[in-house]
N, CA and C atoms of all chains as a GROMACS GRO file, in nm:
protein
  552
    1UNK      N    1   7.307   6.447  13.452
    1UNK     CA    2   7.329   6.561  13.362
    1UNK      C    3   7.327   6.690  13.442
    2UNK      N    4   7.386   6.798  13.395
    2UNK     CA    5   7.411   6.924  13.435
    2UNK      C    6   7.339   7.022  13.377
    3UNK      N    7   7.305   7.129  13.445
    3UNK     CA    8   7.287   7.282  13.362
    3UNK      C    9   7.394   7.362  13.345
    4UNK      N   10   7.408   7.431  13.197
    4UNK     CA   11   7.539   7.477  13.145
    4UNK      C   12   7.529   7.597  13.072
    5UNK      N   13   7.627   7.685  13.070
    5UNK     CA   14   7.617   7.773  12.975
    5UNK      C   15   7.709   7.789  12.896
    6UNK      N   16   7.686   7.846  12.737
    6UNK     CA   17   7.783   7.812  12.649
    6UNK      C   18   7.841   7.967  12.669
    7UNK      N   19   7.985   7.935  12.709
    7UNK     CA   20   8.074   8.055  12.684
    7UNK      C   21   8.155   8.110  12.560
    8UNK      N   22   8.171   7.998  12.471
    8UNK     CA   23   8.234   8.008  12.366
    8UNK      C   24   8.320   7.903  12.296
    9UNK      N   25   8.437   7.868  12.226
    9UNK     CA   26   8.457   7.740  12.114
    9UNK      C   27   8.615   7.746  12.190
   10UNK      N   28   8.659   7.589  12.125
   10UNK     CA   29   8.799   7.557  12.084
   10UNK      C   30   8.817   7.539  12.005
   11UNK      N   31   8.917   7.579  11.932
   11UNK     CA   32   8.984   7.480  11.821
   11UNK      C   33   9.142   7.418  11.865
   12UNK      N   34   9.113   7.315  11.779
   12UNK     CA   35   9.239   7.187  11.793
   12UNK      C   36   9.228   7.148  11.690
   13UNK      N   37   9.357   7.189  11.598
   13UNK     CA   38   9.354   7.120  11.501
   13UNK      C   39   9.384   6.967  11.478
   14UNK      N   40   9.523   6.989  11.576
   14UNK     CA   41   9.595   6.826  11.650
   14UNK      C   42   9.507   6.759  11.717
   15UNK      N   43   9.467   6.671  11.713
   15UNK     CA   44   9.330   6.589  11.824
   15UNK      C   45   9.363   6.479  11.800
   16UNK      N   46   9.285   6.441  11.910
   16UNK     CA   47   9.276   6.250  11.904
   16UNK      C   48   9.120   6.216  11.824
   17UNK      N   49   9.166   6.092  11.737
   17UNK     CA   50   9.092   6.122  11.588
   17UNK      C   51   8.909   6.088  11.621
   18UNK      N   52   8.905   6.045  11.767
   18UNK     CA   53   8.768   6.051  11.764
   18UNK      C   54   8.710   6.213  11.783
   19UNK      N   55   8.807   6.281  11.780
   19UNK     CA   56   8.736   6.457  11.766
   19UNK      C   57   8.719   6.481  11.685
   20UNK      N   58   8.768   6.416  11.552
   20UNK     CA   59   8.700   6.436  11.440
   20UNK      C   60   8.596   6.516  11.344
   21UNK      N   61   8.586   6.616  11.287
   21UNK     CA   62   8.439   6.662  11.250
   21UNK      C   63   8.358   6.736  11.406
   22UNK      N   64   8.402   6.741  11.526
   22UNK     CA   65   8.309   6.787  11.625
   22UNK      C   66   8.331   6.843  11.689
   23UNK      N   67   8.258   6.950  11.704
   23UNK     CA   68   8.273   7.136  11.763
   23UNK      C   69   8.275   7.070  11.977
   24UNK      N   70   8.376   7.162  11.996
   24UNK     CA   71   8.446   7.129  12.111
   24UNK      C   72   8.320   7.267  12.191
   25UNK      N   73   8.280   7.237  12.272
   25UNK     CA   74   8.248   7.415  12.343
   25UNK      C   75   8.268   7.447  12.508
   26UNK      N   76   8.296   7.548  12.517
   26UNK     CA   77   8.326   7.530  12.663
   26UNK      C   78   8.202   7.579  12.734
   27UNK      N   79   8.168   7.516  12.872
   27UNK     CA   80   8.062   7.520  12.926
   27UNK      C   81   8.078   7.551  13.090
   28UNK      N   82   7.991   7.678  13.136
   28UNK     CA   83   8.022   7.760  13.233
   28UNK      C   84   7.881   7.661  13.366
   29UNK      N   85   7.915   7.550  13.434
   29UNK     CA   86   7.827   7.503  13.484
   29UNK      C   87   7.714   7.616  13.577
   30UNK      N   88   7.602   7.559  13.576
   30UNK     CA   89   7.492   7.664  13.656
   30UNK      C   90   7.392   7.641  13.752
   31UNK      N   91   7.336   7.720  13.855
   31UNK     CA   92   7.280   7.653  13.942
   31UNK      C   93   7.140   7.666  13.894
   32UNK      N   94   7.023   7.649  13.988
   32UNK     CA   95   6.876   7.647  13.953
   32UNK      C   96   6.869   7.783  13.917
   33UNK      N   97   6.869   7.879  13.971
   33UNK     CA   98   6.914   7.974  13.929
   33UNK      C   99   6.973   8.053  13.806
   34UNK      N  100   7.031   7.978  13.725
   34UNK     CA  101   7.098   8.018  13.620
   34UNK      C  102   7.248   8.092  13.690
   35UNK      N  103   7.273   8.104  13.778
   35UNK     CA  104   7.404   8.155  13.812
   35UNK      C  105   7.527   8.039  13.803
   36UNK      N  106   7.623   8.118  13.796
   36UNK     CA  107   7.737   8.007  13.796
   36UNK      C  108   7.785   7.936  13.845
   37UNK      N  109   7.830   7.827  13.864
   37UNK     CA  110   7.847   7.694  13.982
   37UNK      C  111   7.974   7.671  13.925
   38UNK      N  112   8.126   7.682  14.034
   38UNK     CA  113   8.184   7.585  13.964
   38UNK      C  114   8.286   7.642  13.869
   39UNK      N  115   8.383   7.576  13.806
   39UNK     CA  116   8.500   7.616  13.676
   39UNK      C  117   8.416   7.522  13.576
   40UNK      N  118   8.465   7.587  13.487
   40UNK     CA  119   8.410   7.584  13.323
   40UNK      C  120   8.494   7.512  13.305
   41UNK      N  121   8.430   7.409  13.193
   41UNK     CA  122   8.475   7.261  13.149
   41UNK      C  123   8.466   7.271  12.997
   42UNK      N  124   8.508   7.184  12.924
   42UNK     CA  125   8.450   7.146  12.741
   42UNK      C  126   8.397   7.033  12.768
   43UNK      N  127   8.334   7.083  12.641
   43UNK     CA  128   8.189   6.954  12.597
   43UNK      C  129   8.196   6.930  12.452
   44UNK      N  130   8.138   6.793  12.417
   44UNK     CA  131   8.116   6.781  12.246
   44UNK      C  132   7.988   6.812  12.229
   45UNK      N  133   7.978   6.915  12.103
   45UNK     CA  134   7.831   6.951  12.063
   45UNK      C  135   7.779   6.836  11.986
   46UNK      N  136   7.609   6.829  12.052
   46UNK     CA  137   7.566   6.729  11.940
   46UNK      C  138   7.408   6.775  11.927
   47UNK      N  139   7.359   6.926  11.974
   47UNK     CA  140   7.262   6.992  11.934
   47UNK      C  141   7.320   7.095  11.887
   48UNK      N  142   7.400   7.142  11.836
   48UNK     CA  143   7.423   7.272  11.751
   48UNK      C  144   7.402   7.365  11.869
   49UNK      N  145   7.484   7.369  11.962
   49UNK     CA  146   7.397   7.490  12.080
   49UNK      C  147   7.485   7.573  12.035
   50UNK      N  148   7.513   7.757  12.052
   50UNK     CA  149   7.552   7.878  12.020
   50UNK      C  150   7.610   7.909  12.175
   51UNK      N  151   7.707   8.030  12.143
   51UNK     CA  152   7.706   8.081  12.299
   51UNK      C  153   7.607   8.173  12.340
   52UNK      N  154   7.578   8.156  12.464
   52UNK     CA  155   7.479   8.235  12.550
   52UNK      C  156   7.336   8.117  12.586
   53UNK      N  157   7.369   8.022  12.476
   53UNK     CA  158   7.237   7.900  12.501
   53UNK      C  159   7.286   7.820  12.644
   54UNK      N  160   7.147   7.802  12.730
   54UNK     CA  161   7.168   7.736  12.825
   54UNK      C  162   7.140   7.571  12.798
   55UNK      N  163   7.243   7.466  12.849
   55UNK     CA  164   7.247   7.323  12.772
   55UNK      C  165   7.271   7.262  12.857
   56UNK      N  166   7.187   7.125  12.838
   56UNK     CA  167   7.212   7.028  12.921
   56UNK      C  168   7.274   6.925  12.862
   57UNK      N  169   7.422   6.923  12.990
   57UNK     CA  170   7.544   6.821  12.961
   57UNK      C  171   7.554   6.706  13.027
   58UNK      N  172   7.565   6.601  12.958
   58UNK     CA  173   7.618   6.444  13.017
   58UNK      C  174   7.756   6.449  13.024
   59UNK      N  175   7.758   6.417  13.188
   59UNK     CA  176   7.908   6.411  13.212
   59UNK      C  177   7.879   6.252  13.229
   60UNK      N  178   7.920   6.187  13.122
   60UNK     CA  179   7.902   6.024  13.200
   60UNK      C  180   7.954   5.959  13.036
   61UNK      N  181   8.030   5.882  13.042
   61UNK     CA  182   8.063   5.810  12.897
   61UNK      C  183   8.000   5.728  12.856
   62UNK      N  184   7.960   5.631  12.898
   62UNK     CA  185   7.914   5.534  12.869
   62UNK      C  186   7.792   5.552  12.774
   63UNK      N  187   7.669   5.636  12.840
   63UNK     CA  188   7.582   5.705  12.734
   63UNK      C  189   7.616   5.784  12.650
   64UNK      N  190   7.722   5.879  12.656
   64UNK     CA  191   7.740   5.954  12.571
   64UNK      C  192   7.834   5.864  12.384
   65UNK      N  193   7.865   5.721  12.457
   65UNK     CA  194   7.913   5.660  12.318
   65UNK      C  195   7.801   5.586  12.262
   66UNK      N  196   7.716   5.570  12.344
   66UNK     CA  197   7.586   5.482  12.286
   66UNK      C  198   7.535   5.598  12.176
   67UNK      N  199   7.508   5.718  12.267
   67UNK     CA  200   7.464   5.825  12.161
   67UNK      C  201   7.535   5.838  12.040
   68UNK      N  202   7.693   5.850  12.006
   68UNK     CA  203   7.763   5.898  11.943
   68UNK      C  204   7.746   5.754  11.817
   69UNK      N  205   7.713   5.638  11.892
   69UNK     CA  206   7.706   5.506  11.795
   69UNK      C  207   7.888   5.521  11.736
   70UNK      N  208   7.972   5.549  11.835
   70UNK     CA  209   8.110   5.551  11.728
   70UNK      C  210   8.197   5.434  11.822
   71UNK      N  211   8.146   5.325  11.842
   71UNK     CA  212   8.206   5.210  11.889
   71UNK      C  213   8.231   5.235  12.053
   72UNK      N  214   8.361   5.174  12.100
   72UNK     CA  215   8.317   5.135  12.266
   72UNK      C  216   8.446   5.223  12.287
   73UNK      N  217   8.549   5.262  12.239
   73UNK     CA  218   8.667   5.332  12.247
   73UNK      C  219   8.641   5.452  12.228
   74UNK      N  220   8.564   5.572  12.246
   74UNK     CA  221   8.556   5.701  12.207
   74UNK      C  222   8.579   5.759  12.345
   75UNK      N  223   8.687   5.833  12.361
   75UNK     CA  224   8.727   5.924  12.512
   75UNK      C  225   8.631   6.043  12.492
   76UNK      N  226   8.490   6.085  12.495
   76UNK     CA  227   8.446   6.177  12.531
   76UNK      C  228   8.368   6.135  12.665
   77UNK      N  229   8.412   6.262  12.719
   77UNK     CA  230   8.291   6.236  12.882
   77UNK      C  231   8.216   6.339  12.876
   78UNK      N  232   8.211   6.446  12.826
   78UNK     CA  233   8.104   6.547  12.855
   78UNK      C  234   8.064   6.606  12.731
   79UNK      N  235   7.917   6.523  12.643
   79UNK     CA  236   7.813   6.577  12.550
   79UNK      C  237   7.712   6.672  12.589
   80UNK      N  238   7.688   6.763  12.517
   80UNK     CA  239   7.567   6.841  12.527
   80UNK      C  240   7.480   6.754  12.452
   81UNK      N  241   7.350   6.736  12.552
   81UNK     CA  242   7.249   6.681  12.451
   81UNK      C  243   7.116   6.735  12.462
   82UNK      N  244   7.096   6.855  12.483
   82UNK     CA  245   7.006   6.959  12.454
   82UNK      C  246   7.009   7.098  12.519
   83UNK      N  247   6.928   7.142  12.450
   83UNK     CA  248   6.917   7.304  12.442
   83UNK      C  249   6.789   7.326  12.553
   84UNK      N  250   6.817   7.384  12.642
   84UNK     CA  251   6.695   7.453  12.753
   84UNK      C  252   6.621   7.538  12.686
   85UNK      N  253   6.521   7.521  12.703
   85UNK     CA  254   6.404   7.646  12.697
   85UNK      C  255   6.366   7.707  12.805
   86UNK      N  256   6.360   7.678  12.934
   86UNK     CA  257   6.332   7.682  13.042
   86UNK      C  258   6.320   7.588  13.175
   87UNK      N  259   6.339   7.652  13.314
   87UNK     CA  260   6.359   7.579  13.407
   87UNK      C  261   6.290   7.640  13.519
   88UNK      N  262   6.150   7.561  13.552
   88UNK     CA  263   6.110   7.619  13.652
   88UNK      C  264   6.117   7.555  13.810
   89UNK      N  265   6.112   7.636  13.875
   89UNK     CA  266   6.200   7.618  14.017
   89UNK      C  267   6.052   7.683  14.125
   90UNK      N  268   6.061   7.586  14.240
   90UNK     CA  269   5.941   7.619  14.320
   90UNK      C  270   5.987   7.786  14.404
   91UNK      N  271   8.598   6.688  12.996
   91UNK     CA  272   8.717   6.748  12.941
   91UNK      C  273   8.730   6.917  12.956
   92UNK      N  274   8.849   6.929  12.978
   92UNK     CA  275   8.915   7.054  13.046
   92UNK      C  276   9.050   7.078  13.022
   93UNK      N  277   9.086   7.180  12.988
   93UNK     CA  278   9.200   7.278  12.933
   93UNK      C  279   9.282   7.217  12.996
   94UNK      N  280   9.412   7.246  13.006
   94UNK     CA  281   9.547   7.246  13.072
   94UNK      C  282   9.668   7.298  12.957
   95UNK      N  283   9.731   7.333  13.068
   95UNK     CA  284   9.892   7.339  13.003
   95UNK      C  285  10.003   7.286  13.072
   96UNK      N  286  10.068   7.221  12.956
   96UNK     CA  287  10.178   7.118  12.976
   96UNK      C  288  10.303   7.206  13.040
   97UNK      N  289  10.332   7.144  13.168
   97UNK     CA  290  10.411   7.255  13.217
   97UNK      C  291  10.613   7.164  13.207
   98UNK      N  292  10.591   7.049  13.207
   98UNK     CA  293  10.678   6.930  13.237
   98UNK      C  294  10.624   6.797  13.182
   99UNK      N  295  10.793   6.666  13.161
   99UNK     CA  296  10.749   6.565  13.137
   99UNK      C  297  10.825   6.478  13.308
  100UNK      N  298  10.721   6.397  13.232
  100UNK     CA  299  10.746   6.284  13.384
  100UNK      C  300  10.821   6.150  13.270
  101UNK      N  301  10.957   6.081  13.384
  101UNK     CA  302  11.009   5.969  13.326
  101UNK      C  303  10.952   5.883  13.436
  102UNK      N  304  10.941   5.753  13.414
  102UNK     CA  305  10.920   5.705  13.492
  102UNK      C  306  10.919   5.535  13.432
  103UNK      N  307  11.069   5.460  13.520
  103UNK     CA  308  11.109   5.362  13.394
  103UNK      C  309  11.003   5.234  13.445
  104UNK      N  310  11.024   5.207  13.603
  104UNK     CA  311  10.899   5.114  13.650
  104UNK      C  312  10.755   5.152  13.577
  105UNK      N  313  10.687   5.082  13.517
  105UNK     CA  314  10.524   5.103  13.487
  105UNK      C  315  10.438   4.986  13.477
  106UNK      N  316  10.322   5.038  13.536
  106UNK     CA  317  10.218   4.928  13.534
  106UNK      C  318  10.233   4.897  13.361
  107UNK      N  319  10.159   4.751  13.364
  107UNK     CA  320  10.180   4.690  13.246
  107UNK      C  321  10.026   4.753  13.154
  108UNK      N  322  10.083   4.792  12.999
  108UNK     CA  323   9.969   4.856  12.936
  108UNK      C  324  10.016   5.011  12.927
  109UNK      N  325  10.138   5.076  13.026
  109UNK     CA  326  10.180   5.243  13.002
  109UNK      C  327  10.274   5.224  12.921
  110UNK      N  328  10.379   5.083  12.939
  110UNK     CA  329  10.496   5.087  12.844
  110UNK      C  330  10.506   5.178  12.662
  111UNK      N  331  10.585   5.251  12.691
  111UNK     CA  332  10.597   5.381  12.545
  111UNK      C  333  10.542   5.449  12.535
  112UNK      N  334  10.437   5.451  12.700
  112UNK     CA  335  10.324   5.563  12.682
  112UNK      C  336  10.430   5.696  12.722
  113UNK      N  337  10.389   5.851  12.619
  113UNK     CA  338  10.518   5.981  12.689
  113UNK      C  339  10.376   5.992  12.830
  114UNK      N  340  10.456   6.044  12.955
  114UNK     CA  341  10.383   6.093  13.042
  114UNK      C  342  10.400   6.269  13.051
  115UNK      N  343  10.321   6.365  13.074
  115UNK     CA  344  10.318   6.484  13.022
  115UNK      C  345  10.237   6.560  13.225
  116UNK      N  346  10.343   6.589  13.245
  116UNK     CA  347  10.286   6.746  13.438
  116UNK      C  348  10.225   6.810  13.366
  117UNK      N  349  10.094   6.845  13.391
  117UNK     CA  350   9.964   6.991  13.344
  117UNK      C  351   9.948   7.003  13.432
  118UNK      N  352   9.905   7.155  13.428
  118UNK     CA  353   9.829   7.224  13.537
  118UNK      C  354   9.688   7.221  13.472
  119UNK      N  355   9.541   7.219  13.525
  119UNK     CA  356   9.460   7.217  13.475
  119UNK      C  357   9.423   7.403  13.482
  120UNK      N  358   9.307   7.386  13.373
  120UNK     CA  359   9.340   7.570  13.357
  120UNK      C  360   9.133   7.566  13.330
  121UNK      N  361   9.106   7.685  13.350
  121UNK     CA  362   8.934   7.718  13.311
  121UNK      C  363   8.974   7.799  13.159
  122UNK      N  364   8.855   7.865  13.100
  122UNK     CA  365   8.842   7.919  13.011
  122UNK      C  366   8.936   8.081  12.967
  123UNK      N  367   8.949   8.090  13.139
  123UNK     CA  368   9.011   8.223  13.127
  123UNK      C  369   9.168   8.189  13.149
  124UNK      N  370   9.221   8.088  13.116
  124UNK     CA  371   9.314   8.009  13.164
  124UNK      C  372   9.400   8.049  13.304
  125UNK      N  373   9.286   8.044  13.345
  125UNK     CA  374   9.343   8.025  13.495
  125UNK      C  375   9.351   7.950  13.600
  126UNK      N  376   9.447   7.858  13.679
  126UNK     CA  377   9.434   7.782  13.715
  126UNK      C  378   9.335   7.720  13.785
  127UNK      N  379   9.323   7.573  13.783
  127UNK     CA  380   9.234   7.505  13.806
  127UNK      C  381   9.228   7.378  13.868
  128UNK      N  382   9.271   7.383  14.041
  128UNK     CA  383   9.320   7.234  14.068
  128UNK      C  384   9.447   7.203  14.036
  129UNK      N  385   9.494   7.156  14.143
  129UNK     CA  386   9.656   7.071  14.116
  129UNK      C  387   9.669   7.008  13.977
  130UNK      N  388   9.822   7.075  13.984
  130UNK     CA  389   9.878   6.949  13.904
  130UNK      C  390   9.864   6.838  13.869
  131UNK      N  391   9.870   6.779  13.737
  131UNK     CA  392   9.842   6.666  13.730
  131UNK      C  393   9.910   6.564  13.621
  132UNK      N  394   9.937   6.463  13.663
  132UNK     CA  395  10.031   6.361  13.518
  132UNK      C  396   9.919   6.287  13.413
  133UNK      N  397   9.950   6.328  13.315
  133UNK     CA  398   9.857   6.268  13.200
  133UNK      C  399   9.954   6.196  13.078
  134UNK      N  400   9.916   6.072  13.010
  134UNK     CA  401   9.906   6.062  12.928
  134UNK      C  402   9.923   6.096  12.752
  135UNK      N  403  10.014   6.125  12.699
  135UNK     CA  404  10.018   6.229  12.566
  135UNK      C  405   9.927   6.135  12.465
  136UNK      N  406   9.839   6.184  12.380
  136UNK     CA  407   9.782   6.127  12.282
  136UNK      C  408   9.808   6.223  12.127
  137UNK      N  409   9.923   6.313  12.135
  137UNK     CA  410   9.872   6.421  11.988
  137UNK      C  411  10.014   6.463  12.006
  138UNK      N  412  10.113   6.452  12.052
  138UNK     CA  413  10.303   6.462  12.058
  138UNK      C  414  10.250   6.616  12.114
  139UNK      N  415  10.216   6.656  12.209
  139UNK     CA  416  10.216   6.769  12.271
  139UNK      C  417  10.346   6.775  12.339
  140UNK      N  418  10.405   6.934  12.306
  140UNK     CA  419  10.546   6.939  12.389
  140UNK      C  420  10.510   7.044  12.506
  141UNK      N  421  10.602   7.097  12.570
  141UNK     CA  422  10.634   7.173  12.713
  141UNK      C  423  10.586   7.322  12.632
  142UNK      N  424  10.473   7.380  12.753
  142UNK     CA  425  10.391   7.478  12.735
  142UNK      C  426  10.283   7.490  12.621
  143UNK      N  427  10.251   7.398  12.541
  143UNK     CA  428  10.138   7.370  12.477
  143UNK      C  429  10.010   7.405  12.570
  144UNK      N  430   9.901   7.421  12.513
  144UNK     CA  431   9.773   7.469  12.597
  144UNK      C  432   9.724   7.350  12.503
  145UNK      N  433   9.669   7.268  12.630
  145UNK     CA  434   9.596   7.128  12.533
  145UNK      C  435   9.462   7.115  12.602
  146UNK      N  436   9.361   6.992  12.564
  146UNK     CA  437   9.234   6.978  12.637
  146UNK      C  438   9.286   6.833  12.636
  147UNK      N  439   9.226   6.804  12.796
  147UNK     CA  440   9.234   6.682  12.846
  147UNK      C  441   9.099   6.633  12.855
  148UNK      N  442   9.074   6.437  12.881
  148UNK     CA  443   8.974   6.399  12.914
  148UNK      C  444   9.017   6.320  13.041
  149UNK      N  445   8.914   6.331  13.132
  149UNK     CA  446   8.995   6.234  13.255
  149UNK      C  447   8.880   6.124  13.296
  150UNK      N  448   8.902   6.058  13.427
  150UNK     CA  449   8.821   5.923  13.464
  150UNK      C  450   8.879   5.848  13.374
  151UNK      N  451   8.744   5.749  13.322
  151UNK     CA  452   8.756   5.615  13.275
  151UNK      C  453   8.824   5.644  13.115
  152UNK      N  454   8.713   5.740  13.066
  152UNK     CA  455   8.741   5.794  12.940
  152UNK      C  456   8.889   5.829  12.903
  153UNK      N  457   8.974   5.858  12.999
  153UNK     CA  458   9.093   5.866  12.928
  153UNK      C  459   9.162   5.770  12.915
  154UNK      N  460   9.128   5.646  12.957
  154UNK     CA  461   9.254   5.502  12.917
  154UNK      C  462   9.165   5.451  12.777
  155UNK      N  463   9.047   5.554  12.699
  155UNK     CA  464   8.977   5.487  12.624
  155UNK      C  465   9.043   5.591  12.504
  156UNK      N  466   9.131   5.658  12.549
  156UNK     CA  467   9.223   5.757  12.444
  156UNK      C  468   9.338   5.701  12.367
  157UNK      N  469   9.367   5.563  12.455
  157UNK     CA  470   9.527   5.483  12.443
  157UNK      C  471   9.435   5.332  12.358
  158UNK      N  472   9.575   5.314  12.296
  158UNK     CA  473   9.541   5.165  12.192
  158UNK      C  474   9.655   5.095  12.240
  159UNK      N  475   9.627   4.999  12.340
  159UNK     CA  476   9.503   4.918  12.354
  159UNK      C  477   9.485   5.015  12.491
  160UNK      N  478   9.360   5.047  12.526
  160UNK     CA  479   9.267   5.063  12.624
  160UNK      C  480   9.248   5.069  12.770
  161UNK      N  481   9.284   4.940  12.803
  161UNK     CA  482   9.249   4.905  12.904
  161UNK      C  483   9.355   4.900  12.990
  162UNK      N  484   9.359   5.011  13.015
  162UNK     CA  485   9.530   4.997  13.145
  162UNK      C  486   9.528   5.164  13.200
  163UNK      N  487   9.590   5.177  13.310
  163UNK     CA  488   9.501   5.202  13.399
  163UNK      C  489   9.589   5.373  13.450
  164UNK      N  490   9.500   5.457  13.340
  164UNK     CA  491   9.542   5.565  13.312
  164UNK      C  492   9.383   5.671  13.345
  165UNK      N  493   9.430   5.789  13.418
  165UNK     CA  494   9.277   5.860  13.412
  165UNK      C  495   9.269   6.018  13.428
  166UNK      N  496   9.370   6.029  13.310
  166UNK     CA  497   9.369   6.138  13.250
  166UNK      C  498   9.463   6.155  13.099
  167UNK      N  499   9.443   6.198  12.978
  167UNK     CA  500   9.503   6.184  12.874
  167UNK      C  501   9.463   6.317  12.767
  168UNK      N  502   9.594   6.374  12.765
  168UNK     CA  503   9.530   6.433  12.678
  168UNK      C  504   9.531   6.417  12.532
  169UNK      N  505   9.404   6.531  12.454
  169UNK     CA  506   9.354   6.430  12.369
  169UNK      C  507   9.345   6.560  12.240
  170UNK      N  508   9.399   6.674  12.240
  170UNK     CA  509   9.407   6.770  12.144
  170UNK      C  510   9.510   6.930  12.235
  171UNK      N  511   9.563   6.948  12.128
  171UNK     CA  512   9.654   7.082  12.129
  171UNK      C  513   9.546   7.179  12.076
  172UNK      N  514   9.506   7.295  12.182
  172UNK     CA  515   9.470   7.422  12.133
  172UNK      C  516   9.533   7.515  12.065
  173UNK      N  517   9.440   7.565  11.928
  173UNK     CA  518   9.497   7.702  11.888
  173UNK      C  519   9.438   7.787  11.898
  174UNK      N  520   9.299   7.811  11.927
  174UNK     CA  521   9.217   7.932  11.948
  174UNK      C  522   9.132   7.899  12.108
  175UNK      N  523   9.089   7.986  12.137
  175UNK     CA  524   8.955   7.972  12.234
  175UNK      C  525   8.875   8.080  12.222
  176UNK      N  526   8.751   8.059  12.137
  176UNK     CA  527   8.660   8.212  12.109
  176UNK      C  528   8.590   8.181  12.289
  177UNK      N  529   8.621   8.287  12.352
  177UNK     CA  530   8.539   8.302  12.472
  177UNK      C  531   8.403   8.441  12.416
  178UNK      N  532   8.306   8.478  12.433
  178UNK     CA  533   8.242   8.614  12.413
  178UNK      C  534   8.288   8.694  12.440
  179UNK      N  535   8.341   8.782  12.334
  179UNK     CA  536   8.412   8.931  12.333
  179UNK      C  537   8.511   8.928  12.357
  180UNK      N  538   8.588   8.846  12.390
  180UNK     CA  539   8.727   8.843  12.431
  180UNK      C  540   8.779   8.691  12.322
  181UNK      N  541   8.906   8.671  12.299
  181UNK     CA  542   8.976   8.577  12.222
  181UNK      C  543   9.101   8.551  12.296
  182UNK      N  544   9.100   8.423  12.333
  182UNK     CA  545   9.246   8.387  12.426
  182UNK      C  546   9.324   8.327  12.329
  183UNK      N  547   9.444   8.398  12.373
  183UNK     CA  548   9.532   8.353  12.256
  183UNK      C  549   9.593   8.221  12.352
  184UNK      N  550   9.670   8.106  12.269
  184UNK     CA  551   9.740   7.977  12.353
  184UNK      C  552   9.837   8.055  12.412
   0.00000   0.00000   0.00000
């Protein structure tokens, strides 16, 4: 999993039907630091995160369909599956 | 998954077995500010996206899990046509 920051939304109305019902967000990757690492990617929300919330993303499918429980065919690779409160660093 | 825009289509009559009737779709991959992002790349159509559409792709394994049936050997597809992108304070139009 990654540290992320929420920059803001997509919409698609046209999708492939496992997008279904689920807020797309784009996510500005980050270092220990909180600074930016990297080009900004989308993610499927599945904590309700906002922009400016810092979130930690699964880039990995396999868990992210176990989570979703929506069978073995779902093309998402990158879920948010929580909201940071903090990150402390030596 | 990550932006792109469909810049070209690819024909291509030889295909591994499992692409047959698949459309193949040239993107450039793009960031939030749609600006480019990494080479070119051939994907997959999953949503009848045409030439200059701003779409979101999924790539790796996850994208041959975009196609029915599955398992053939694709690793990138895209998987929705954009109409908005709320970035903060700013709004990108497609």
């Amino acid at each position: 999993m990654i540290l992320g920051r929420i920059e803001g939304s997509v919409v698609a109305t046209a999708h492939h039907p496992s997008f279904d019902g689920r807020t797309l967000l784009v996510v500005q990757p980050l270092d220990e630091h909180r600074q930016p690492v990297g080009t900004s990617f989308l993610a499927v929300d599945r904590v309700q995160a906002g922009v400016g919330d810092v979130v930690l993303v699964n880039r990995e499918g396999g868990g992210n369909r176990m989570l979703l429980k929506a069978g073995n065919e779902v093309p998402i690779r990158s879920l948010i599956v929580g909201i940071v409160d903090r990150v402390d660093t030596e | 998954m990550y932006l792109g825009r469909v810049i070209g289509t690819v024909v291509a009559t030889q295909k591994a077995e499992g692409l047959e009737g698949k459309k193949l779709l040239l993107v450039t991959p793009l960031d939030h500010h749609l600006a480019q992002n990494g080479d070119d790349q051939v994907a997959v159509d999953t949503v009848r996206a045409g030439l200059g559409d701003l779409v979101y792709l999924v790539g790796s394994r996850e994208a041959a899990l975009a196609l029915d049936p599955w398992f053939v050997p694709v690793d990138a597809a895209i998987v929705g046509i954009v109409d908005d992108i709320d970035v903060a304070k700013r709004k990108v139009a497609p």
